[in-house]
C-alpha positions in Angstrom: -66.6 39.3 -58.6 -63.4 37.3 -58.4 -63.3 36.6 -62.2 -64.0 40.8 -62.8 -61.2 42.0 -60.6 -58.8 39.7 -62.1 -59.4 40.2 -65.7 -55.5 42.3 -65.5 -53.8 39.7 -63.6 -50.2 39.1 -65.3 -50.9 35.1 -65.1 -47.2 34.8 -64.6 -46.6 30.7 -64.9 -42.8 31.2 -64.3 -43.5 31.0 -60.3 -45.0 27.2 -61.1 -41.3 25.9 -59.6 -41.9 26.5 -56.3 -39.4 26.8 -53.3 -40.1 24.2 -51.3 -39.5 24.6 -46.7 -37.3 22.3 -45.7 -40.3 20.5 -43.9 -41.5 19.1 -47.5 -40.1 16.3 -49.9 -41.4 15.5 -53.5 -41.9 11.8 -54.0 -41.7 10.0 -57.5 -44.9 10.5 -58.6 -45.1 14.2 -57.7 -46.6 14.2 -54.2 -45.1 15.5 -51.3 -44.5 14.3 -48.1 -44.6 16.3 -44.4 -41.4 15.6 -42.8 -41.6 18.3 -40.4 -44.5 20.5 -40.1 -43.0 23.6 -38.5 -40.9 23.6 -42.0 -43.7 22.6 -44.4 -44.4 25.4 -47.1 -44.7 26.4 -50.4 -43.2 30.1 -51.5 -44.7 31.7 -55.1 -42.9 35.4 -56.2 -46.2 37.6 -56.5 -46.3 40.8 -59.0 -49.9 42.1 -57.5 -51.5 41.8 -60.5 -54.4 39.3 -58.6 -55.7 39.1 -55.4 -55.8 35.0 -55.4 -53.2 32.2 -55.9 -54.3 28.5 -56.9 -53.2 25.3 -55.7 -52.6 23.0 -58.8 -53.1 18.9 -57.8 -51.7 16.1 -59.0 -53.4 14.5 -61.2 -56.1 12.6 -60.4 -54.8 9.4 -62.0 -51.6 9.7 -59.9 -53.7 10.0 -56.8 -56.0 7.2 -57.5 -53.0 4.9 -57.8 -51.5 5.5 -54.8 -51.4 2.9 -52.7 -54.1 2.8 -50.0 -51.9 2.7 -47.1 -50.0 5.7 -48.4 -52.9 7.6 -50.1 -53.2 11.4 -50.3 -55.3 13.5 -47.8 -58.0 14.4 -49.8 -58.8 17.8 -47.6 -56.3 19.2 -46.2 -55.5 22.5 -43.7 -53.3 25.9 -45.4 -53.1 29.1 -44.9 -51.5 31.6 -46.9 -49.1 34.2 -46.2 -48.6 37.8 -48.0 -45.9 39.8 -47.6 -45.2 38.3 -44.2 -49.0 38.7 -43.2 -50.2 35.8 -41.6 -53.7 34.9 -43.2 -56.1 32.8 -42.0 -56.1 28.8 -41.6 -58.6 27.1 -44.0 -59.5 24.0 -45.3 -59.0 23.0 -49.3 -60.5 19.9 -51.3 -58.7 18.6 -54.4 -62.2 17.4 -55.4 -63.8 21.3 -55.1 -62.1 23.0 -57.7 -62.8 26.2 -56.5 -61.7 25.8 -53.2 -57.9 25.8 -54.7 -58.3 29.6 -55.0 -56.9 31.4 -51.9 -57.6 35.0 -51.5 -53.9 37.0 -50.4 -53.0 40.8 -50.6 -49.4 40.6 -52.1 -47.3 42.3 -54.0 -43.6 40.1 -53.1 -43.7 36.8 -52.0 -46.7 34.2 -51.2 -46.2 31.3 -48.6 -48.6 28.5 -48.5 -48.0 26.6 -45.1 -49.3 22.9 -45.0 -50.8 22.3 -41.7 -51.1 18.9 -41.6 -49.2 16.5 -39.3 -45.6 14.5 -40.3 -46.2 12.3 -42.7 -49.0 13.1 -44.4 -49.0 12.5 -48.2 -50.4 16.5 -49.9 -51.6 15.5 -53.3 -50.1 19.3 -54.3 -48.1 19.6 -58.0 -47.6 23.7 -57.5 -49.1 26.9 -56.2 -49.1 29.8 -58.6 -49.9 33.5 -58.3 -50.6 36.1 -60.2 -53.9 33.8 -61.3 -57.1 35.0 -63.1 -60.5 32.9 -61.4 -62.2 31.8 -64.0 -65.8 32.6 -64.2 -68.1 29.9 -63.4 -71.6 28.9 -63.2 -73.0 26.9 -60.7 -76.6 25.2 -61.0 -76.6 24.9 -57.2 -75.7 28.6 -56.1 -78.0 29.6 -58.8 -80.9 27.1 -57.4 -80.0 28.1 -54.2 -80.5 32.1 -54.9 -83.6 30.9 -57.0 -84.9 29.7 -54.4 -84.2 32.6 -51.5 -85.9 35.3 -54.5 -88.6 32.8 -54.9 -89.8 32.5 -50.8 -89.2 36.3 -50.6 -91.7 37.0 -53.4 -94.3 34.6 -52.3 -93.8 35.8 -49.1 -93.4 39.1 -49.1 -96.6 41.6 -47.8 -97.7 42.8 -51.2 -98.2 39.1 -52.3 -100.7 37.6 -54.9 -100.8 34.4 -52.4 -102.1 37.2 -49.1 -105.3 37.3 -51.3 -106.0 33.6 -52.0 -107.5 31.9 -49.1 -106.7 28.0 -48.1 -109.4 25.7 -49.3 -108.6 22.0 -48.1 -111.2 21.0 -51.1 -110.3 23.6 -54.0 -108.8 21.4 -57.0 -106.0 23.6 -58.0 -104.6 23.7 -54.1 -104.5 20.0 -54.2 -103.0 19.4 -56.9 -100.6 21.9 -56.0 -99.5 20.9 -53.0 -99.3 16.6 -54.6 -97.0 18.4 -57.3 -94.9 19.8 -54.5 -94.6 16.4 -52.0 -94.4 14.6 -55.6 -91.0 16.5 -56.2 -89.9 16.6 -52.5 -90.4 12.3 -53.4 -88.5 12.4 -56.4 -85.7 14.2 -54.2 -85.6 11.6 -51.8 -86.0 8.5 -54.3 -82.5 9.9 -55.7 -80.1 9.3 -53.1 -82.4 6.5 -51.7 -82.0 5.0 -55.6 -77.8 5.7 -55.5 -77.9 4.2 -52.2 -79.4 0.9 -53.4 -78.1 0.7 -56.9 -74.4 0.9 -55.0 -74.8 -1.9 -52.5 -76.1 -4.1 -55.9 -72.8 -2.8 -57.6 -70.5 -3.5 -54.4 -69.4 -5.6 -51.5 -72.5 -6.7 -49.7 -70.6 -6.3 -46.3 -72.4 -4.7 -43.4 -70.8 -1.2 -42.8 -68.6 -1.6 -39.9 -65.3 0.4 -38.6 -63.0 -1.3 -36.2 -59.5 0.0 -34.9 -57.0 -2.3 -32.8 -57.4 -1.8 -29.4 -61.1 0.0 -29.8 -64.6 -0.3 -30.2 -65.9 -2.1 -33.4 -68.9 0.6 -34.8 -71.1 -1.2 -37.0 -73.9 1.0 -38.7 -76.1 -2.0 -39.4 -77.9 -2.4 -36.3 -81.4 -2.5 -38.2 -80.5 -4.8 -40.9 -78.8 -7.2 -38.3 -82.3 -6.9 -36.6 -84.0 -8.1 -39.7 -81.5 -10.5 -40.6 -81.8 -12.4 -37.0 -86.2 -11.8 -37.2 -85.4 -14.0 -40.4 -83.5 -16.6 -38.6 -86.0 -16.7 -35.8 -83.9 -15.2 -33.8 -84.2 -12.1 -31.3 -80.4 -11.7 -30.6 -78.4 -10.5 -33.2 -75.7 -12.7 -35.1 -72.7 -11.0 -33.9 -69.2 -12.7 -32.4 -68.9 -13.0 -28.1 -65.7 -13.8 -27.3 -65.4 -16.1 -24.2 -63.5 -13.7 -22.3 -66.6 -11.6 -22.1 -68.6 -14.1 -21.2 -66.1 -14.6 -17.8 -66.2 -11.1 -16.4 -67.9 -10.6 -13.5 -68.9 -7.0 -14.9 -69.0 -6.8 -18.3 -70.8 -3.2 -18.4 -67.8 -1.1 -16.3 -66.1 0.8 -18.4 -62.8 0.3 -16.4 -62.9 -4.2 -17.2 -64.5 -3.4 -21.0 -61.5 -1.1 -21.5 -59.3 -4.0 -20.3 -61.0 -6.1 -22.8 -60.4 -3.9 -25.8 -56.8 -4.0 -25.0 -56.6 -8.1 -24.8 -58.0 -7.6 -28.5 -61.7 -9.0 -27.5 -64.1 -7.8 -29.9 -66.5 -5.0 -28.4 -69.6 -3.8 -30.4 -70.1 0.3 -29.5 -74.1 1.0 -28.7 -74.9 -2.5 -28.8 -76.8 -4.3 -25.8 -75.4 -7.6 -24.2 -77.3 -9.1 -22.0 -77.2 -12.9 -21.1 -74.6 -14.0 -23.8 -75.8 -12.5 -26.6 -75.7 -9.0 -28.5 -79.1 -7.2 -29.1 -80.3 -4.1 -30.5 -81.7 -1.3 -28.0 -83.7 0.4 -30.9 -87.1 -0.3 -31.3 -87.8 -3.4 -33.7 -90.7 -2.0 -36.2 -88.8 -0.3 -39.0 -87.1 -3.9 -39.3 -90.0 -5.4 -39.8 -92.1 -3.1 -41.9 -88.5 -1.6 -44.2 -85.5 -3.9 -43.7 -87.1 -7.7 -43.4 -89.1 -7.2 -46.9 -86.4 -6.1 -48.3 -83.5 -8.6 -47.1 -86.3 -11.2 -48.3 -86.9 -10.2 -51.8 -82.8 -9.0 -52.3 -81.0 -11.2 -49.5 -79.4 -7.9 -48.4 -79.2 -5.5 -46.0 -81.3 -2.2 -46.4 -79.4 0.4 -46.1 -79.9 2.3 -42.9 -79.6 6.0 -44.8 -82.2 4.7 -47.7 -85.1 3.9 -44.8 -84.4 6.5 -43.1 -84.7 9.1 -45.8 -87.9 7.0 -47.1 -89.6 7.0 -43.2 -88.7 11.2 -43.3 -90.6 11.6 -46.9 -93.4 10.2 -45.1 -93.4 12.4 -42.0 -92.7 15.7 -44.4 -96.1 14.7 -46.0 -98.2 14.1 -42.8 -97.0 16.7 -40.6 -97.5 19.0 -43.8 -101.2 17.6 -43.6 -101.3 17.9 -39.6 -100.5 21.6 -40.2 -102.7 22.3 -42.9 -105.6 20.5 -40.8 -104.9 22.3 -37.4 -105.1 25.2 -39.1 -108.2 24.7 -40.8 -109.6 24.6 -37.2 -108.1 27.2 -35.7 -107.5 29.9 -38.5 -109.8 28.8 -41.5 -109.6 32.0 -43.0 -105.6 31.7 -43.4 -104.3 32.7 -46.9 -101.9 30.1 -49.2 -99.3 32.6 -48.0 -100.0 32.5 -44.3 -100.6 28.8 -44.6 -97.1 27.8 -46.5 -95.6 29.9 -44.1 -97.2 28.1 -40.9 -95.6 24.9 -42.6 -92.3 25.7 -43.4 -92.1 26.9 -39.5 -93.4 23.4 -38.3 -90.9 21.5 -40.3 -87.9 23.8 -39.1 -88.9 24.0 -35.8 -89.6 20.4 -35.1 -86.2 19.4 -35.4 -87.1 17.7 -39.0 -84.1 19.0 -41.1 -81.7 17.2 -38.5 -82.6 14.2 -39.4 -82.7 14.9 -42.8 -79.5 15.6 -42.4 -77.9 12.9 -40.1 -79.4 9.8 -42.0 -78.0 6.7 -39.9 -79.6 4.0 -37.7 -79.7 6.5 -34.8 -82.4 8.7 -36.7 -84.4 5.7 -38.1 -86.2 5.1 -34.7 -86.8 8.8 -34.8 -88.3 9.2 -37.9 -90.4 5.9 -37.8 -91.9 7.8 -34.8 -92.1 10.8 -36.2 -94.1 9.5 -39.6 -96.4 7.4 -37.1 -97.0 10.1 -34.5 -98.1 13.2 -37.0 -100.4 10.3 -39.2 -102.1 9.0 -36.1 -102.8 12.5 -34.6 -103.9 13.6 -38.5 -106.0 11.0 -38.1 -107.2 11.6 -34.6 -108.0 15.2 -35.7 -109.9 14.4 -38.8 -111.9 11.9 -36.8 -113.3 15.0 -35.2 -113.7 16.9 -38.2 -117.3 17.5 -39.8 -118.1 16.6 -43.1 -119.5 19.8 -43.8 -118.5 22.9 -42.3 -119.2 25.5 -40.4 -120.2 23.0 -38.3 -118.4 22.7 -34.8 -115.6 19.9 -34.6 -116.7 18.3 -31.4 -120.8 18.6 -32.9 -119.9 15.8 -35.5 -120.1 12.2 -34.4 -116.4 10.2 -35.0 -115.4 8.7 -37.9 -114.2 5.1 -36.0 -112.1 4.0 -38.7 -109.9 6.9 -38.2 -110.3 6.6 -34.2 -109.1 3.0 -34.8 -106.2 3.7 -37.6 -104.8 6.7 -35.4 -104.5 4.5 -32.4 -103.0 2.2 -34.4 -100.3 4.0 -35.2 -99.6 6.3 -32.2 -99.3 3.0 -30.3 -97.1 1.6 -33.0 -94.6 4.1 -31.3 -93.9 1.8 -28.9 -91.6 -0.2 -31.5 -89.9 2.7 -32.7 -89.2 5.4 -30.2 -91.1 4.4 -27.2 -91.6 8.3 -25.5 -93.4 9.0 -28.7 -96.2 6.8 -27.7 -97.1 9.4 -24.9 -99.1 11.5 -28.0 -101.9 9.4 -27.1 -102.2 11.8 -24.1 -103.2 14.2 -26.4 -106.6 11.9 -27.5 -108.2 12.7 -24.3 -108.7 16.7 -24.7 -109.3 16.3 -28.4 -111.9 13.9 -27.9 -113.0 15.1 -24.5 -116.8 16.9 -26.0 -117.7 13.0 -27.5 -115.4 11.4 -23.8 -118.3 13.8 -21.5 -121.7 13.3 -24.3 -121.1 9.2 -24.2 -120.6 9.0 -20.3 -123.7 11.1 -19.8 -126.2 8.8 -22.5 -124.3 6.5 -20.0 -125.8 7.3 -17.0 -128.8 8.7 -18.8 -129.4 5.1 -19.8 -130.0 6.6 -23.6 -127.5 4.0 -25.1 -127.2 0.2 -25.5 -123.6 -1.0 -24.3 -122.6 -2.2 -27.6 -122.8 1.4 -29.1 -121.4 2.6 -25.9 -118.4 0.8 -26.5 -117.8 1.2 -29.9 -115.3 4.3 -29.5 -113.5 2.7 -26.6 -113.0 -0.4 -28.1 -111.9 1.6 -31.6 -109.2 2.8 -29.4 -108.1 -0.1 -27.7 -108.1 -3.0 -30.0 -105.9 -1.8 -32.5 -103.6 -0.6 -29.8 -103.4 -4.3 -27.9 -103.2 -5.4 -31.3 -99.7 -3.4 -31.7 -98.6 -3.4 -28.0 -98.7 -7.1 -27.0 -96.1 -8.4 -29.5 -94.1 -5.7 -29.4 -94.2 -6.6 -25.2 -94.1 -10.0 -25.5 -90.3 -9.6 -28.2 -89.1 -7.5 -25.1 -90.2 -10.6 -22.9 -88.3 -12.8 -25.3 -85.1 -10.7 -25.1 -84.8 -9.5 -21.5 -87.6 -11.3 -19.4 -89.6 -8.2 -18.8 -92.0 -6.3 -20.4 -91.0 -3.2 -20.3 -87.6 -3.7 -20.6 -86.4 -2.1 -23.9 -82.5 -3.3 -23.3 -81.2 0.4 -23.1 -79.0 -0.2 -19.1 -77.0 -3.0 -21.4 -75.8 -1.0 -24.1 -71.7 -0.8 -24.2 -71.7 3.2 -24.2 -69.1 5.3 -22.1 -70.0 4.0 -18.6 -71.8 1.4 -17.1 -75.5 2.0 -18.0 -76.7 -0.6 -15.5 -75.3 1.8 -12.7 -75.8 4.9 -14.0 -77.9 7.4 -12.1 -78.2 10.9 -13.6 -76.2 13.8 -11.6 -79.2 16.4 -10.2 -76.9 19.3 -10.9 -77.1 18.7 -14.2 -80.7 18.4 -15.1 -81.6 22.0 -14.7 -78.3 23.4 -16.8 -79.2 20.7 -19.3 -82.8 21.9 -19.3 -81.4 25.3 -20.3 -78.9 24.4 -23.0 -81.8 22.4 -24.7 -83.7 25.8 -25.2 -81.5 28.6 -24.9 -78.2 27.8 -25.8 -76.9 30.8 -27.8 -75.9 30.5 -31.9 -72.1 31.5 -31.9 -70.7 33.7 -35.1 -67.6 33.6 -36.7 -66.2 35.7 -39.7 -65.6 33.4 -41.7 -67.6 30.3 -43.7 -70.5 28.8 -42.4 -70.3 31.8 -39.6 -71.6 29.5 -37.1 -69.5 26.9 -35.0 -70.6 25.0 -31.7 -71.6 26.6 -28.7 -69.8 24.8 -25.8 -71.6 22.7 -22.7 -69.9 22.9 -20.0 -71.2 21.0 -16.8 -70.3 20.2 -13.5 -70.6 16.5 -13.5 -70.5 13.9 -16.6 -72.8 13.4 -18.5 -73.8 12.9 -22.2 -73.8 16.0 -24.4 -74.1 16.3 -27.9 -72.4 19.6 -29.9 -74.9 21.8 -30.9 -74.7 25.1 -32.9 -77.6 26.3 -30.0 -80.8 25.2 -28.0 -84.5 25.2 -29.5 -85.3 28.7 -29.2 -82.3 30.0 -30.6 -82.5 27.8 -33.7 -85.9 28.6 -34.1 -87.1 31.5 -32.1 -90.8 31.7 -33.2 -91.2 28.2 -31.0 -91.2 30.9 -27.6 -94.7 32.0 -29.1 -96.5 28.1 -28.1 -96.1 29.8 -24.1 -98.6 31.9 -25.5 -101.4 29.1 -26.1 -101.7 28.9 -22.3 -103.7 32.4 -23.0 -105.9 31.8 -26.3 -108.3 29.8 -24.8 -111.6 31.9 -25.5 -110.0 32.6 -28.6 -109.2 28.7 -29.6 -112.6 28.0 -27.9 -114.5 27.5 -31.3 -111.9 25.2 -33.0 -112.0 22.7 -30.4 -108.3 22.9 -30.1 -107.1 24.9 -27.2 -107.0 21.5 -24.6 -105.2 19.5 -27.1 -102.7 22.6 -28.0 -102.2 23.3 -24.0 -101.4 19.4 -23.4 -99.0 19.1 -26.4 -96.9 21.6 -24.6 -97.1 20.3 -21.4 -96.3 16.5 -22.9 -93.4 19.1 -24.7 -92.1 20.4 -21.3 -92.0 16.6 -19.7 -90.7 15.2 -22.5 -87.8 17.9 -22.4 -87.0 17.4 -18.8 -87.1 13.2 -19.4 -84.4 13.7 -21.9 -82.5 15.9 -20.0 -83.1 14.1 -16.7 -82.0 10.2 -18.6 -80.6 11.0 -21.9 -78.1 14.0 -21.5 -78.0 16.8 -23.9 -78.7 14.9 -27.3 -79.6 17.0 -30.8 -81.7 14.5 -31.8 -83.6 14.0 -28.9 -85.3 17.5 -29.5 -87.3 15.3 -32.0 -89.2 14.3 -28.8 -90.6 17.3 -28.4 -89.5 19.9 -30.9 -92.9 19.2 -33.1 -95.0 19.3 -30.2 -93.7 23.1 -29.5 -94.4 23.9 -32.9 -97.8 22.7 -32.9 -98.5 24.2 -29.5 -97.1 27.9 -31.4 -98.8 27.2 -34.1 -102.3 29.7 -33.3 -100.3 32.3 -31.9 -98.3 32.6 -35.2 -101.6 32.6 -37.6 -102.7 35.1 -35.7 -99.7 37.6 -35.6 -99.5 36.6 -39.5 -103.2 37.1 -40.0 -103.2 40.3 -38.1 -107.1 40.3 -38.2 -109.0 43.4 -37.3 -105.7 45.2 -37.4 -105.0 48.1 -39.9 -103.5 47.4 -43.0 -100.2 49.4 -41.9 -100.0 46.9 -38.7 -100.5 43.3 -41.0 -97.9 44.5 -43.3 -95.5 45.3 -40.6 -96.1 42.0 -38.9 -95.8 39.8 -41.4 -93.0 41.6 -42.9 -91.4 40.5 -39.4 -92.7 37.1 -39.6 -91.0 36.8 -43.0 -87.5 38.2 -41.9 -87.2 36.1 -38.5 -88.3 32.7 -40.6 -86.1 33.6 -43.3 -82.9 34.1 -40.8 -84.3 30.7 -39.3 -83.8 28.8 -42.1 -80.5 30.3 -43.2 -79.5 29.3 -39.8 -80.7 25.7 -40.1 -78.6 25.9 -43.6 -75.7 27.0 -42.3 -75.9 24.3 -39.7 -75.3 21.5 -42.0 -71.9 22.9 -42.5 -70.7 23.7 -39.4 -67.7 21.7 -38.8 -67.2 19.3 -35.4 -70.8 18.3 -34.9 -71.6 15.2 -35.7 -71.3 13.6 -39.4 -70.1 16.7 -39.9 -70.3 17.5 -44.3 -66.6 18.3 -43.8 -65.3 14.8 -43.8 -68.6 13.4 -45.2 -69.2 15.3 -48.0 -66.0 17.1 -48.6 -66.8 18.3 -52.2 -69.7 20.0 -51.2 -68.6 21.8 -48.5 -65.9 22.9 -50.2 -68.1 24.1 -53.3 -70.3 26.1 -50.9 -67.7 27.2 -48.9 -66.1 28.9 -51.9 -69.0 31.2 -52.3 -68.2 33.5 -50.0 -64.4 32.3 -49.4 -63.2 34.0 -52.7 -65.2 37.3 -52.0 
């Protein structure tokens, strides 16, 4: 539409030489300089012919060889005026082409204000009017509208896929769904790839950001981990300054801060405990990612590359935990019904956060998360029958998946230890083959070394896993149980810290039902504040569970399918997940604070626990063909707005690693889809 409307614009270039405020000086090589702010602006004369003006950069060999210390903003803050109308502030990228368009109304006089602070460098040559936008094509709006026509036509009632039923052993299903994680792996190899290939091409130096007078942030907690397990070591190989080592009370905030300023070097979310620095996070992704491959490269692993690697896997097994669960308890789900089911899991488990944030705080996350749906995929296949319709708990166990599940729920323990609690969940699932073994017990119809052949399928793996994971905390802290987290360097003295009771419940609530906020313009969502009455940790979130993903409120509803889950074998499991859900949200709130990637904990469970209530409102069986249109016509149009929400997330400025400032030239490419209508 912009290129259409300005097809008669006069493209008048005489307006290039603009008058400059008196706030604004040109340097040398064409840049300009804020010397005042309240004075820093650009006027163009305007004939109406166009609706837009465009920002014209230097050239991008003048601001490459700037000097560092003096370099050019990259993005920077306008707004343009019209005709004495104040427009609206907004952001520009000199690397988003399109984003140098500005939409104005006027028919005089344009002024561009520069809203950035004294003495920023603005990498701007001239701002002309009268300016026709260029038509363009681009492969990702077009990909992206692809793929909205695409889910709305596979989707939609009338749909070819309503009438195919899911069969876990047809050919073509297989093979459709390994094409579809195959390319979902060939998206993640890319950036992993880049990510690899540009450590090889540059400075091997750890990632770390330090400021005089401040915390030192190093993002190489994991490969420091591995690179000390190589050294036989179980304290990382980081500098303690003596002074620290004198302080009565290193963890108050109060003597640390005096430290800072005395220029002792401080490591932020680092735990230091008897004269050494540690890592809090749990130890196995070092081993199995980061140790193999500072062995074979003598480099660090890049915490973004695991991390995205660790989420390919938990994308494929919480796919197959879906697509198993409901084979139990909706068999007769179609392909569309059963993509559907899946695409709601993923969303509503909190999974596209961490896809999203990939640094060492989501690698302990996603280790567990890759660990916890493959152990209970496992677990549940254990249970299955080789031949159906036979009932799940009628078929004996399969021990090798008994033993391989335990494995790796217990293998939580070295990643994110609250995970580890999914073992709970083996006790209902199992309980039919739990109550037929103690009664052959008592009945005296079984030897004891068949009587101990599930238990000890359980347990031995898992004492396998557990007891060096224990013994490394022994090794570090003395104890056990003792994960290192009351010695982490964080905003107040962890050893100390006891959570405020008038914050739990409020913190409860904001974790599920804090509200999505709208704006007018570009991504039309913005945080949702937190206030509280006493400290404590808070995250900035664009809203709680349910209002990210609403359909989650439907896993209250299990609770009340239980003659109808009777048959699967399901219902106990499905009831404890959300009960383990429900703890494991008021843990987090109770000793983590409001944190958006600690919905991880329990996020999945929810959607696991919703998961029968939303085949059947999908399914809509033994309801008229009138009422399954209109439901799942419903179902389609809430999960779509779900996932335009989760979208629309990733761009929301001021939450953390916000695509803003970390990828500017996206943002700004996105942004100028709708910014220019």
């Amino acid at each position: 539409m912009p290129f259409w409307t300005t097809l008669a614009a006069s493209t008048d270039t005489a307006s290039a030489a603009n008058v400059m405020g008196a706030g604004l000086e040109r340097r040398d090589d064409g840049m300009l300089v804020v010397t005042d702010p309240t004075q820093a602006y650009l006027d163009v004369s305007a004939d109406g012919t166009s609706s837009y003006i465009r920002i014209d950069p230097v050239s991008a060999d003048v601001r490459d060889a700037a000097d560092p210390d003096d370099a050019p903003y990259r993005t920077l803050y306008v707004r343009a005026d019209g005709d004495g109308r104040a427009g609206r502030m907004t952001s520009v990228a000199v690397g988003a082409p399109r984003s140098l368009y500005l939409k104005v109304q006027a028919e005089d006089t344009v002024r561009l204000w520069i809203a950035e602070p004294a003495g920023s460098v603005v990498p701007f040559a001239a701002v002309r009017a009268n300016v026709r936008v260029p038509f363009s094509v681009d492969a990702l709006r077009v990909a992206a509208m692809g793929a909205v026509v695409l889910l709305v036509a596979l989707w939609r009632p009338g749909s070819r896929l309503w009438r195919i039923p899911l069969d876990t052993a047809d050919r073509r299903q297989r093979l459709i769904f390994a094409g579809i994680m195959t390319a979902a792996g060939v998206a993640t190899l890319i950036p992993v790839v880049s990510q690899l290939a540009g450590q090889l091409v540059s400075d091997p130096a750890p990632l770390a950001f330090h400021k005089p007078g401040a915390y030192t942030y190093d993002f190489e907690q994991y490969g420091r981990v591995a690179d000390a397990l190589l050294h036989g070591r179980v304290w990382v190989d980081l500098p303690v300054d003596p002074a620290l080592t004198t302080v009565e009370n290193p963890y108050d905030a109060a003597t640390r801060n005096r430290l800072l300023s005395q220029g002792v070097p401080l490591f932020w979310d680092y735990a230091y405990h008897d004269g050494h620095w540690y890592s809090y996070f749990g130890v196995l992704p070092a081993v199995l990612l980061f140790l193999p491959y500072q062995l074979a490269t003598g480099r660090m692993l890049p915490s973004g590359a695991a991390e995205l690697v660790l989420m390919f896997g938990a994308l494929v097994f919480l796919c197959l935990l879906t697509i198993r669960l409901i084979r139990r308890v909706a068999p007769h789900s179609s392909l569309a019904a059963t993509s559907m089911a899946i695409v709601f899991v993923l969303v509503g488990s909190n999974a596209p956060y961490l896809w999203f944030r990939t640094n060492f705080y989501s690698v302990p996350c996603a280790a567990s998360m890759l660990l916890s749906t493959l152990g209970l995929w496992l677990w549940m296949g254990a249970a299955m029958p080789r031949r159906r319709p036979a009932r799940p708990d009628a078929a004996p166990l399969k021990l090798g998946h008994l033993a391989a599940g335990a494995l790796c729920i217990a293998a939580n323990l070295g990643c994110r230890p609250a995970f580890a609690l999914v073992a709970l969940l083996g006790i209902p699932l199992f309980w039919p083959q739990l109550t037929e073994l103690c009664g052959r017990i008592r009945n005296h119809s079984i030897g004891v070394r068949q009587a101990l052949r599930m238990p000890l399928a359980v347990l031995l793996p898992a004492v396998a896993i557990v007891l060096p994971l224990l013994a490394y905390n022994v090794a570090r802290f003395g104890t056990p149980l003792d994960f290192g987290n009351s010695y982490q360097f964080t905003v107040t003295d962890m050893t100390r810290f006891t959570p405020a009771p008038d914050t739990f419940l409020l913190l409860m609530v904001y974790y599920l039902f804090l509200p999505l906020r709208f704006t007018a313009d570009f991504p039309f969502l913005t945080l949702s504040p937190t206030p509280l009455p006493s400290w404590a940790y808070a995250e900035e979130m664009i809203g709680g569970l349910f209002a990210l993903c609403p359909l989650l409120v439907l896993a209250f509803a299990v609770p009340f399918l239980r003659h109808r889950l009777r048959p699967s074998g399901c219902w106990a499991m499905l009831a404890c997940a959300l009960a383990l859900a429900l703890a494991l949200l008021a843990f987090d709130a109770w000793e983590g604070g409001l944190g958006w990637r600690y919905m991880i904990d329990f996020a999945w469970l929810m959607a696991l626990a919703a998961l029968p209530a939303f085949l059947f409102i999908v399914n809509a069986d033994g309801g008229t063909t009138l009422a399954r249109r209109v439901c799942r016509l419903l179902i389609v149009t809430v999960l779509l707005a779900i996932i335009a929400v989760t979208v629309l997330g990733f761009f929301v400025p001021g939450r953390d690693d916000a695509l803003i400032g970390v990828n500017t030239g996206l943002y700004h490419t996105v942004r100028s889809w709708f910014a220019l209508l």
